[in-house]
C-alpha positions as CSV (number, residue, x, y, z in Angstrom):
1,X,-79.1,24.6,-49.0
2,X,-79.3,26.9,-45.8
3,X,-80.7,30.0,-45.7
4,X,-81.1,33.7,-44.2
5,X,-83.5,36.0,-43.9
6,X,-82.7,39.7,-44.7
7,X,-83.9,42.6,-42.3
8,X,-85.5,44.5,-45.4
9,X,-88.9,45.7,-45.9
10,X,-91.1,43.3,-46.9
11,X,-91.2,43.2,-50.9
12,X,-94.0,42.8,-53.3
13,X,-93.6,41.2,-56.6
14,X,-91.7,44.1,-58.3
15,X,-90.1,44.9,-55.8
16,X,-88.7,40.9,-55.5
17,X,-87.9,41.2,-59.2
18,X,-85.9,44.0,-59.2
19,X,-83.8,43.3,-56.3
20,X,-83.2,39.7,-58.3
21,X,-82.5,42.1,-61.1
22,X,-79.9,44.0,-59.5
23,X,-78.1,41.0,-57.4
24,X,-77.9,38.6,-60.3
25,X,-75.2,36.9,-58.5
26,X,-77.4,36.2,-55.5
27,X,-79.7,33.5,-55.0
28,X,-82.9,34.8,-53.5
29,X,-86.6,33.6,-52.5
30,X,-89.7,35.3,-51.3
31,X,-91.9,34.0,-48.6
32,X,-95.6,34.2,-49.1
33,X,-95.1,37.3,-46.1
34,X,-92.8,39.1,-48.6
35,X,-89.6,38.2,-46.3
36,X,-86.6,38.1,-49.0
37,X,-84.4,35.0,-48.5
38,X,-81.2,34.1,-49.4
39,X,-79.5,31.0,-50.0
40,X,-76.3,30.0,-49.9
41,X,-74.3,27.9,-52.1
42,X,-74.1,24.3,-52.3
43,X,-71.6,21.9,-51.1
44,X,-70.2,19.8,-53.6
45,X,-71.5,16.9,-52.4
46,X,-74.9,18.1,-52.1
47,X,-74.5,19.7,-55.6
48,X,-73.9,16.5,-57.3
49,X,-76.3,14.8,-56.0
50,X,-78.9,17.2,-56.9
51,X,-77.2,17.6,-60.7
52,X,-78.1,13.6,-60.9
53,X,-81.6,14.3,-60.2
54,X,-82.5,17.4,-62.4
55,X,-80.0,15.3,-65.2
56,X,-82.4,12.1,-64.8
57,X,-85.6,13.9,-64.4
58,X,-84.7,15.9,-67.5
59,X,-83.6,12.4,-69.5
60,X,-87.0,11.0,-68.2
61,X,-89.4,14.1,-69.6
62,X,-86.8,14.2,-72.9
63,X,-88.2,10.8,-73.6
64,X,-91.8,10.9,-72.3
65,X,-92.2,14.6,-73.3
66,X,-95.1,15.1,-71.2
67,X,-93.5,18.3,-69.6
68,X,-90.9,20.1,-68.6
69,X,-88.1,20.0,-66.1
70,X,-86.0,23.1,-64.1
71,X,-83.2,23.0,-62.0
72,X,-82.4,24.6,-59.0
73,X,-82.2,27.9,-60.7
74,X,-85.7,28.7,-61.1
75,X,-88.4,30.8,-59.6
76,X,-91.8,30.1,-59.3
77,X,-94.7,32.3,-57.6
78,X,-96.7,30.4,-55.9
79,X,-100.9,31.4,-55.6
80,X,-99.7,32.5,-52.1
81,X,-97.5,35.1,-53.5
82,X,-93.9,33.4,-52.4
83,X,-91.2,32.9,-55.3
84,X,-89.5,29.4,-54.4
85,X,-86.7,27.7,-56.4
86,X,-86.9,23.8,-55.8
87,X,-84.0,21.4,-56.2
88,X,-85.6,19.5,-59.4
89,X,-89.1,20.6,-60.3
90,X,-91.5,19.6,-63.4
91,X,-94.9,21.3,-64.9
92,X,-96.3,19.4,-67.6
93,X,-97.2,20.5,-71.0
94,X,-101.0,22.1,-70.2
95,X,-100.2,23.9,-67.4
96,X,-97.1,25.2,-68.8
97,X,-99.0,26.1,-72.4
98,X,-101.7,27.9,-70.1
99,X,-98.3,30.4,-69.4
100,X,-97.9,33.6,-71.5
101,X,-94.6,33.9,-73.2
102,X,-93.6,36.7,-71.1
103,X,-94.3,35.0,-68.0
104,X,-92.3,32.1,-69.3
105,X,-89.3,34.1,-69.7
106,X,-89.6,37.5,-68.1
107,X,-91.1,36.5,-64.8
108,X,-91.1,34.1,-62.2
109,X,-93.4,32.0,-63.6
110,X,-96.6,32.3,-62.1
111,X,-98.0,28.6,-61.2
112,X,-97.1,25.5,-58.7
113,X,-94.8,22.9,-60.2
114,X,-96.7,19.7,-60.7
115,X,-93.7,18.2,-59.4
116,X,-91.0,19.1,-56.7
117,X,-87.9,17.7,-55.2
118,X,-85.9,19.5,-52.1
119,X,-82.7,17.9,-51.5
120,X,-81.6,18.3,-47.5
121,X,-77.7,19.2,-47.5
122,X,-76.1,19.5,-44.3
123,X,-77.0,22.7,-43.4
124,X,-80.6,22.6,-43.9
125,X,-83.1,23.0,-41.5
126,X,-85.4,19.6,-41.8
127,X,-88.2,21.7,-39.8
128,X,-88.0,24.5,-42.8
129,X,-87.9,22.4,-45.7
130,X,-90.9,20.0,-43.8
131,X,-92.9,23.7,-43.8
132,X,-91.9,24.4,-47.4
133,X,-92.8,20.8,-49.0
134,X,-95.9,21.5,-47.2
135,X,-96.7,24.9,-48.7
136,X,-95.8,23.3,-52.0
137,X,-98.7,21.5,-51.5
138,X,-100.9,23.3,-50.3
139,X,-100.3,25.5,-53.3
140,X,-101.4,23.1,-56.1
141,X,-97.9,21.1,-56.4
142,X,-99.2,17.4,-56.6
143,X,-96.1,15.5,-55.4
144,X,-93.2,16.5,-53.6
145,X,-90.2,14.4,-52.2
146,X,-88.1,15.7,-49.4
147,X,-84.8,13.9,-49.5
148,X,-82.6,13.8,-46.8
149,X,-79.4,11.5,-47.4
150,X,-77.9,12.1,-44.2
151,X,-80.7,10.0,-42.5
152,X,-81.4,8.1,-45.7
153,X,-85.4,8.6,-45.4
154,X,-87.8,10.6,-48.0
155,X,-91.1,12.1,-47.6
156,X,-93.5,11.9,-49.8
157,X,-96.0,14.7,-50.0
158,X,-99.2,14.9,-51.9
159,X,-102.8,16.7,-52.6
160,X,-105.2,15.4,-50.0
161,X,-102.9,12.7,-48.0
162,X,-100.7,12.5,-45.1
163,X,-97.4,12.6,-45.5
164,X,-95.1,9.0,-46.1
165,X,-92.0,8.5,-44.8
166,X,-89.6,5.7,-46.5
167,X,-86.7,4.9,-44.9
168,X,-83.7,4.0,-46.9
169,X,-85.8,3.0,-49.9
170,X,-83.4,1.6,-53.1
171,X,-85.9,3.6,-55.5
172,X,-89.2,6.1,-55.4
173,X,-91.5,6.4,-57.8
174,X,-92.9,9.3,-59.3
175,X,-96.5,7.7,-59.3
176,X,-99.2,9.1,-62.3
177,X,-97.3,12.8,-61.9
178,X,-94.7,11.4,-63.5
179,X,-95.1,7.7,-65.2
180,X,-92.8,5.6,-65.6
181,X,-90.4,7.8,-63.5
182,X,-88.6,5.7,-60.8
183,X,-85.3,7.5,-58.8
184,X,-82.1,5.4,-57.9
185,X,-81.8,6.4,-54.4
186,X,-78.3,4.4,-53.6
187,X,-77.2,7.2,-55.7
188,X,-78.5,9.8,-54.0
189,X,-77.2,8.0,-50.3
């Protein structure tokens, strides 16, 4: 999904909430810095593959029922301060029980995602979403894949290693974050 910065001040959390408020039809994101960021739309190609992911990570935690899974459509605060909206993430059970109710439902949630995917459509930026995967991670999100299908690779990111590149891999796994979890990737290429 590419992306713009705006040439507004630089919001604070309230502020970030209540321009989301009042441009519902917008999709926005907040850089640690307070830089508001819209993203575009989709391309249908890159919107179905990213529907198959959330729609097998969801099938995945409906039968493990160790978590639970988001689309592309929600907003986390990171401990940084920036509100990011993954492709596919997941938060399991304890971290998401440590969450209030209102900041399960009137806020953008305030923790990392145990789990995050960013999908690369043809617009991105690989140099951006490298930078966010590795702010993910740096903010307490345990495993990240960056998947680009135009080249066919994936990166792998997680706590405390270097980052793995596959290229053109048939599957990934989603390792003790997610057990048992294993993508199809000739679906996503």
């Amino acid at each position: 999904m590419n992306s713009i910065a705006l040439n507004i001040p630089k919001l604070d959390a309230e502020g970030f909430k209540q321009l989301c408020l009042a441009n519902e039809d917008l999709q926005l994101e907040r850089a640690s810095t307070g830089e508001v960021i819209i993203m575009s739309p989709t391309y249908p190609w890159t919107g179905k593959k990213n529907s198959s992911i959330t729609a097998l990570l969801w099938l995945w935690n409906d039968n493990t029922n160790l978590g639970i899974s988001f689309d592309s459509s929600t907003g986390f605060t990171l401990p940084n301060g920036a509100v990011y909206s993954p492709d596919a993430s997941w938060v399991s059970n304890e971290k998401w029980d440590g969450l209030t109710q209102q900041q399960r439902e009137e806020e953008f949630s305030p923790l990392a995602p145990d789990f995050v995917v960013e999908l690369r459509s043809s617009s991105d930026s690989l140099k951006k979403l490298q930078k966010k995967m590795a702010e993910y991670i740096e903010n307490g999100v345990r495993l990240g894949w960056l998947i680009d299908p135009k080249n066919k690779t994936i990166e792998i990111y997680r706590q405390g290693k270097e980052v793995e590149i596959l290229e053109s891999p048939e599957t990934v796994s989603g390792e003790d974050v997610l057990p048992g979890f294993e993508l199809n990737l000739n679906k996503i290429w």
